[in-house]
C-alpha positions as CSV (number, residue, x, y, z in Angstrom):
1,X,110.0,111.9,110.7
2,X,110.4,110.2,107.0
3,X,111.7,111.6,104.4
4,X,109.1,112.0,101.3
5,X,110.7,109.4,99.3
6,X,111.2,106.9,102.1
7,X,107.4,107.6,102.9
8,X,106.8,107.1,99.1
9,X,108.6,103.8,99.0
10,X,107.4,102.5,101.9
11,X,103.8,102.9,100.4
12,X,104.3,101.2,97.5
13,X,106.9,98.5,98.1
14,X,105.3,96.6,95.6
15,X,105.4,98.7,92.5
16,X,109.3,99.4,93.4
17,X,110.3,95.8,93.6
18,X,108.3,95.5,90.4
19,X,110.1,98.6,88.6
20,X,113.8,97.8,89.6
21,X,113.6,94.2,88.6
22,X,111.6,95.8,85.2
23,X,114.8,98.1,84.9
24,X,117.2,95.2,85.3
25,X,116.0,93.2,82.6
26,X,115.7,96.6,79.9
27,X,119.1,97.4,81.0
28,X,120.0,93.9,79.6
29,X,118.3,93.9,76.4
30,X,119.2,97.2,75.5
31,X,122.9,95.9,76.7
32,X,122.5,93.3,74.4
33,X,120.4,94.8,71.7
34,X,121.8,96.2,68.3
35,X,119.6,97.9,66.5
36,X,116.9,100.2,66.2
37,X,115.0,99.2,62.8
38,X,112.1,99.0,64.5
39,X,109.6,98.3,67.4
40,X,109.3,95.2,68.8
41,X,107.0,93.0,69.1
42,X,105.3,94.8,66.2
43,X,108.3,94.8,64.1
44,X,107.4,93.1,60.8
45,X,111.4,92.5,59.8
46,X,112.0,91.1,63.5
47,X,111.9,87.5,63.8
48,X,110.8,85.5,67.1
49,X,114.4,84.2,67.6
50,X,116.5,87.3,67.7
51,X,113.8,90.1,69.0
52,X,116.7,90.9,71.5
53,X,119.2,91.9,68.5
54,X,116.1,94.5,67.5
55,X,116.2,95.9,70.9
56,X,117.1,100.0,70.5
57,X,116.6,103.2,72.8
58,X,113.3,103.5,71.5
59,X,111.8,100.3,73.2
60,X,113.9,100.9,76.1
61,X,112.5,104.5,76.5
62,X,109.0,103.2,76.0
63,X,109.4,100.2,78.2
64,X,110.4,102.1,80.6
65,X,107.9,104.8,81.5
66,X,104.7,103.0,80.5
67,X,104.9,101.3,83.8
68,X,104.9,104.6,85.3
69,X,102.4,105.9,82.9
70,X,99.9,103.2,83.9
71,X,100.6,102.9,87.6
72,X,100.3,106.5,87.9
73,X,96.7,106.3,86.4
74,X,95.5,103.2,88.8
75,X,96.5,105.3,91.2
76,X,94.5,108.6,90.3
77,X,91.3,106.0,89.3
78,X,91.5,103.9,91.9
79,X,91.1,106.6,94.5
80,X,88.3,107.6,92.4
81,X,86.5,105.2,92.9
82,X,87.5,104.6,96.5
83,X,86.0,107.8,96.3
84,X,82.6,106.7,94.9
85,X,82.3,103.9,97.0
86,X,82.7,105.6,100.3
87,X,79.8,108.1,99.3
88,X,77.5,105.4,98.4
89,X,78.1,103.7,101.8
């Protein structure tokens, strides 16, 4: 018998894939970033070319758990309305 978090994986291989490779590429721009003078892309000082040199902990914190944030609510609506359309039927 599976373990919870192989089960979980196994479930949602997609989201996963999605999340490490999402992690990769934070993990690089806040490797690379400098600064935390503000929040990119609505940071009015930060220009086009060097958005990567505003990268802080703030955008990488951010960055990081809105896909969870969101994933975790398509997953509590969508089987609400799974829901819905099974009584309907």
């Amino acid at each position: 018998m599976e373990n919870a978090f192989k089960k979980f994986v196994n479930d949602n291989k997609g989201f996963v894939v999605f999340y490490l490779i999402w992690f990769l590429l934070n993990l690089i721009f806040i490797s690379v970033g400098e600064g935390e003078s503000g929040f990119w892309p609505f940071s009015k000082e930060s220009r086009y070319n060097d958005f990567l040199e505003d990268y802080g902990i703030i955008e990488f914190i951010f960055y990081l758990i809105s896909p969870i944030i969101i994933w975790a609510l398509w997953k509590l609506v969508g089987k609400d309305i799974k829901e819905k359309i099974d009584e309907n039927n």
